[in-house]
C-alpha positions in Angstrom: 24.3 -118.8 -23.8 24.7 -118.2 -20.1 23.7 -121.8 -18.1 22.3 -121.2 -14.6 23.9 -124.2 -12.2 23.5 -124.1 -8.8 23.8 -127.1 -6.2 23.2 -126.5 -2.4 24.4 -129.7 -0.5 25.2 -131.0 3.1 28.4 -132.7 4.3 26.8 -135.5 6.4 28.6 -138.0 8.8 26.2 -140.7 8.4 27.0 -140.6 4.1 30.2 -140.9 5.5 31.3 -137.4 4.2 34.8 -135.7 6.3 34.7 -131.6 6.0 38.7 -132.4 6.0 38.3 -134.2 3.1 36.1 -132.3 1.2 38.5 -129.0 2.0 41.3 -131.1 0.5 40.0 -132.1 -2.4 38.2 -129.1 -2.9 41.8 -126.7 -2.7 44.2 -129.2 -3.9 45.8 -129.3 -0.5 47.3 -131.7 2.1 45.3 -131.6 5.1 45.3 -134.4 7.8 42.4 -135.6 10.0 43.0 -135.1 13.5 39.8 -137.6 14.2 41.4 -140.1 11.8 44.7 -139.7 12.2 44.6 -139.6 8.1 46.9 -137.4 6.0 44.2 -136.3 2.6 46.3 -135.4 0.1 45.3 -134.0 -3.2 48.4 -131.2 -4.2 48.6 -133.0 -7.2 45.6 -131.0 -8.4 46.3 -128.4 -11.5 42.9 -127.5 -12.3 42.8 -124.9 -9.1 42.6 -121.3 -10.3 42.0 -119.7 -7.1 41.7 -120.8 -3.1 40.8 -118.0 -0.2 39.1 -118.6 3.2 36.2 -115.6 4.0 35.0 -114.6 7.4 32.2 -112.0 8.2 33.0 -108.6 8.0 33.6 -108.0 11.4 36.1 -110.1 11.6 37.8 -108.1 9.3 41.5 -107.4 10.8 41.7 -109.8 13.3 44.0 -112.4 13.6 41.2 -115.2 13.9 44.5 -117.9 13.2 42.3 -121.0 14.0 39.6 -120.0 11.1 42.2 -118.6 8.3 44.2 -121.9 8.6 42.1 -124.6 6.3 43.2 -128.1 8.3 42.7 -125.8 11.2 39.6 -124.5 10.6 38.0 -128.4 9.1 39.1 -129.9 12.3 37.6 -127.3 14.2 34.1 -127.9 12.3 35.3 -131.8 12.7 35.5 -131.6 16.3 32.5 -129.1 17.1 29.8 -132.4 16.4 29.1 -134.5 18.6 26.2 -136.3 16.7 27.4 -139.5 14.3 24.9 -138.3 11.7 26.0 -135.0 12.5 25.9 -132.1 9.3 30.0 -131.0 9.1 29.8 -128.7 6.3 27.6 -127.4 4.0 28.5 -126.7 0.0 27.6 -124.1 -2.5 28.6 -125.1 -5.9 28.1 -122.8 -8.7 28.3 -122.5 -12.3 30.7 -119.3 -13.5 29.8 -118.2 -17.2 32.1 -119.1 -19.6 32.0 -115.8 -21.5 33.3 -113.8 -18.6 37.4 -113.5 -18.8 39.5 -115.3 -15.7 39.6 -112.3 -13.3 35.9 -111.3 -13.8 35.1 -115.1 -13.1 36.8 -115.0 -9.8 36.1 -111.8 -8.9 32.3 -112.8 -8.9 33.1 -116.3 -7.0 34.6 -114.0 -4.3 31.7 -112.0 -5.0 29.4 -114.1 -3.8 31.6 -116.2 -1.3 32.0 -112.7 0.7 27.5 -112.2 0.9 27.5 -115.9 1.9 30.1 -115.8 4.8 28.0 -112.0 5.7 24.9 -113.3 5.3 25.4 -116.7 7.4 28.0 -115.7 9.5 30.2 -119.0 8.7 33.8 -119.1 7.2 33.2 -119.9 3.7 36.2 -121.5 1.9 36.1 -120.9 -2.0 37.7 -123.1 -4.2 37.8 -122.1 -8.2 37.7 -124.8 -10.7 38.6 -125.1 -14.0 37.3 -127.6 -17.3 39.0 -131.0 -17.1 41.2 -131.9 -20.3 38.1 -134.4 -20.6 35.0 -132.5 -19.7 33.0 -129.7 -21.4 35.3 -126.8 -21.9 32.4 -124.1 -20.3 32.6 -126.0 -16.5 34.0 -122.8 -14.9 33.0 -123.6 -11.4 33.5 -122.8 -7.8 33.0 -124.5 -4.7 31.6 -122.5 -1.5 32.8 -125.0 1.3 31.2 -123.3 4.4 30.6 -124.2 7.8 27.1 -124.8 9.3 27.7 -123.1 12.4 28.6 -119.2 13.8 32.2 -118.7 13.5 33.2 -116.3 17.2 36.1 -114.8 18.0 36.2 -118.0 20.5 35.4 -120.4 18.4 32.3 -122.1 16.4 29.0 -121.0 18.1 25.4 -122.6 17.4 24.0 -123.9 13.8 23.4 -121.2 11.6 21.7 -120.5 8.1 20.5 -123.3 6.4 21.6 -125.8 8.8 19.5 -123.5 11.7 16.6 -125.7 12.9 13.0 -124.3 11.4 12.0 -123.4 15.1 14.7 -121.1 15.7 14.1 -119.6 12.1 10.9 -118.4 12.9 12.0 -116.9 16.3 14.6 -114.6 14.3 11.7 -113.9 11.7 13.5 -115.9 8.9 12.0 -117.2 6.3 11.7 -121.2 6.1 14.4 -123.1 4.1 12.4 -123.6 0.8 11.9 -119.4 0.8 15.7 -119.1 1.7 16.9 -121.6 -0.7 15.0 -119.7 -3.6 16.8 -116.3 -2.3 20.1 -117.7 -2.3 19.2 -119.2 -5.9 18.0 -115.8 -6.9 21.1 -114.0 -5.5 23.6 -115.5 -7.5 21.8 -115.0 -10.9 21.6 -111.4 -9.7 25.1 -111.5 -9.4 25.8 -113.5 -12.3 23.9 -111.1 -14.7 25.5 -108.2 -13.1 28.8 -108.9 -13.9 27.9 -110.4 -17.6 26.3 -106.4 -17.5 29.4 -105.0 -16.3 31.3 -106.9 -18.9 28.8 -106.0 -22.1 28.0 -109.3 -22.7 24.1 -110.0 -23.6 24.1 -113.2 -21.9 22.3 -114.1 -18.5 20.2 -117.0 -16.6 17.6 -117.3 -14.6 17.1 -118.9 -11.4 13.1 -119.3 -12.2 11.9 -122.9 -13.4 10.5 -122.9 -16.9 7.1 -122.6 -16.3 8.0 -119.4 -14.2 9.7 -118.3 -17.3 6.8 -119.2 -19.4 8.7 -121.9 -21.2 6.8 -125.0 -21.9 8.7 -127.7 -22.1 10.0 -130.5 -20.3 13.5 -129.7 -18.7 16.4 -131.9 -20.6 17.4 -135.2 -18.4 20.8 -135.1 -16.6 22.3 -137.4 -17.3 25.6 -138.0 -14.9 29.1 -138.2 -16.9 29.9 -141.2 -15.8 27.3 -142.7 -17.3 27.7 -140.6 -20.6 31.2 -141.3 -21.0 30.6 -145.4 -20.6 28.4 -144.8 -23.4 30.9 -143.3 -25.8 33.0 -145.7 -25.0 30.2 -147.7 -27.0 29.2 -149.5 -23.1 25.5 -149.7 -23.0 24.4 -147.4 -19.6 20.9 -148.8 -18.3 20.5 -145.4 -16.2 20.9 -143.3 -19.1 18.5 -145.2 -20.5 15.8 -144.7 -18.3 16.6 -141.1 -17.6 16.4 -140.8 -21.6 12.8 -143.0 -21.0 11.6 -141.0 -18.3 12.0 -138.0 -20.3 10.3 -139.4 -23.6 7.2 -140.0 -21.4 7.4 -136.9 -19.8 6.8 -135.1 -23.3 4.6 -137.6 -24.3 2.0 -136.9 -21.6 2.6 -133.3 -22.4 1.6 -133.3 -25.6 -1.8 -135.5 -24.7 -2.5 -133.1 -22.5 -1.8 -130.1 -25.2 -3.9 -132.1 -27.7 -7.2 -132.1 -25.5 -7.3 -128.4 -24.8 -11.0 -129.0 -24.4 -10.2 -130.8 -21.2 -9.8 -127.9 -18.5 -12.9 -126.6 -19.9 -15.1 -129.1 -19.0 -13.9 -129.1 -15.5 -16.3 -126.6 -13.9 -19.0 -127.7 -15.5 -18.7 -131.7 -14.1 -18.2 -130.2 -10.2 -15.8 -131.9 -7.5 -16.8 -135.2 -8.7 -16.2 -134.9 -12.6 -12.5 -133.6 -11.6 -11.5 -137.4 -9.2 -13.3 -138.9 -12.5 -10.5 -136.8 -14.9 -7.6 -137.5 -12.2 -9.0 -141.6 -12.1 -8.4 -141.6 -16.0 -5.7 -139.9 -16.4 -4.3 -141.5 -13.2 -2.2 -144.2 -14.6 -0.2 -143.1 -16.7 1.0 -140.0 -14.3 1.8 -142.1 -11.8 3.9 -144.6 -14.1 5.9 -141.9 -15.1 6.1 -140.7 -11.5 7.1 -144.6 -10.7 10.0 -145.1 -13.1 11.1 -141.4 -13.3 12.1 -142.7 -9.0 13.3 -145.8 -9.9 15.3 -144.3 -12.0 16.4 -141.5 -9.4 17.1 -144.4 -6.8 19.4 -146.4 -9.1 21.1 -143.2 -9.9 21.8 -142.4 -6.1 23.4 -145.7 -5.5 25.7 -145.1 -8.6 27.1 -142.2 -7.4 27.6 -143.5 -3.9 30.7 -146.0 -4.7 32.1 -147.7 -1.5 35.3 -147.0 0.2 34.2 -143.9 2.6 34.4 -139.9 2.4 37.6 -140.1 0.2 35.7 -142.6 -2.6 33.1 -140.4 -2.3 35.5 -137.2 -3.0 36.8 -139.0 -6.2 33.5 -139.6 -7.2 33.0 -136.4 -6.9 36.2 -135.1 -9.1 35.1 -137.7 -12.0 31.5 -136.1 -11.9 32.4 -132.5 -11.5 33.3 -132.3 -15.4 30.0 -131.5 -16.4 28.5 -132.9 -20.2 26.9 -130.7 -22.4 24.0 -132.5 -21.8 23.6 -132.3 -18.2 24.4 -128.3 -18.4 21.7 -127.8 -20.9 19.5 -128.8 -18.1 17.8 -126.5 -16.0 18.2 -127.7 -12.7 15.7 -125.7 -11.3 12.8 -127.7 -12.1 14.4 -130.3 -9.9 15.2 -128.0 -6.9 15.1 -130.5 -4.0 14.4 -128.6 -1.0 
């Protein structure tokens, strides 16, 4: 079965994230800082099927040297902020299906890098990625490294996309983020299922959460591989287990819910006040599972953050990029954080 994966991030200065570094790591490339002074290097890389820097379309033919060079082009986004908490890059990381052959699974990465750098107007830089020796043999991925603001024949212009501030949005007649984050989502599944089409294969996802799709059940925990992998490396992991806890309560409550079907019925007869009576009872128990489903989120956050600055943070990255089975059955929809 196809497995929908999309996860729409920002390069940030103040999580200490480097656009240099992340293009490095990302392409399996040398590339050195010109803020820094520090050489990245990550050519040792052999899981890299496939690198390529996109411009707009009307860029087509021109030389543009400064934006079809990577270090040149990451230093330029470097050097464009000002700010210390400044947004250097933004990422698009995708999911390819693992029934497609190797040329259809890039041709659809370029696919969609090629809409993103039209419908932005940013240089996109596409990495494709394949499984890790260690990791589950479907993570096909690729990694849309683009810049947050209007590449020029001059230069790089104002912020653009999803990085454009919600005032200037609306004076374009954009839609707001959440609306353009659901398009983007919703674009790539197109894409996806078109070339599984093109290919005769029955497979396809869905961008939609399950209670869009009329599925109901609690989406499956994700839980990361780091964690997964202490654990089969018989290490207890206290944040799987309270991913693993969070979810058993989840379904729990569900099926309270599911065994008092009565319960929505008797709303319109008890008014305004009988419903705050229903949400008092039922209260404490939501908001436990609300409670340690966050704790649990926060202690996650801070494990994936390991000390050290942007390049730790790469090489956390690269450990956590080979995807369990378990966190791809997921659908990560249901968790969209917008």
């Amino acid at each position: 079965m196809a497995i929908f994966y999309m996860q729409i991030s920002s390069l940030a200065r103040s999580a200490g994230r480097r656009a240099t570094a992340a293009a490095a790591y990302r392409s399996g490339e040398r590339i050195r800082d010109e803020r820094t002074g520090e050489l990245i290097n990550y050519s040792r890389r052999r899981d890299i099927l496939h690198t390529e820097i996109m411009l707009p379309s009307q860029f087509d033919g021109a030389p543009l040297p400064w934006a079809r060079n990577r270090e040149r082009l990451w230093n330029t986004a470097e050097h464009a902020e000002k700010r210390h908490n400044a947004r250097v890059a933004r990422e698009f990381q995708v999911m390819l299906p693992a029934e497609l052959d190797p040329a259809r699974r890039i041709a659809l990465a370029r696919n969609f890098a090629r809409e993103v750098a039209e419908r932005y107007k940013v240089a996109v830089d596409l990495a494709v990625h394949e499984p890790r020796p260690d990791g589950d043999a479907r993570n096909f991925h690729a990694h849309l490294l683009t810049t947050t603001r209007e590449v020029t024949p001059a230069g790089l212009a104002a912020k653009t996309g999803l990085d454009m501030h919600p005032q200037e949005r609306r004076r374009h007649g954009l839609p707001d983020h959440r609306q353009e984050f659901i398009n983007i989502r919703e674009r790539w599944a197109s894409l996806a299922n078109q070339a599984l089409r093109d290919a005769n294969i029955e497979a396809r996802i869905d961008h939609r959460s399950l209670a869009a799709q009329g599925i109901d059940r609690e989406p499956q925990p994700a839980i990361p591989i780091m964690h997964l992998k202490m654990e089969r490396r018989g290490l207890p992991s206290e944040v799987a287990d309270r991913l693993r806890a969070a979810y058993r309560e989840r379904v729990a409550l569900r099926l309270e819910k599911a065994a008092t079907p009565d319960a929505a019925a008797r709303v319109p007869e008890t008014g305004i006040a009988g419903t705050r009576a229903g949400a008092r009872t039922a209260g404490t128990s939501v908001e436990e599972v609300r409670r340690r489903a966050r704790a649990a989120w926060l202690e996650l956050r801070s494990a994936a953050q390991p000390p050290g600055g942007a390049k730790s943070l790469e090489q956390a990255q690269a450990r956590e990029e080979s995807l369990d089975t378990t966190a791809l059955s997921r659908t990560p929809q249901d968790d969209l954080a917008l």
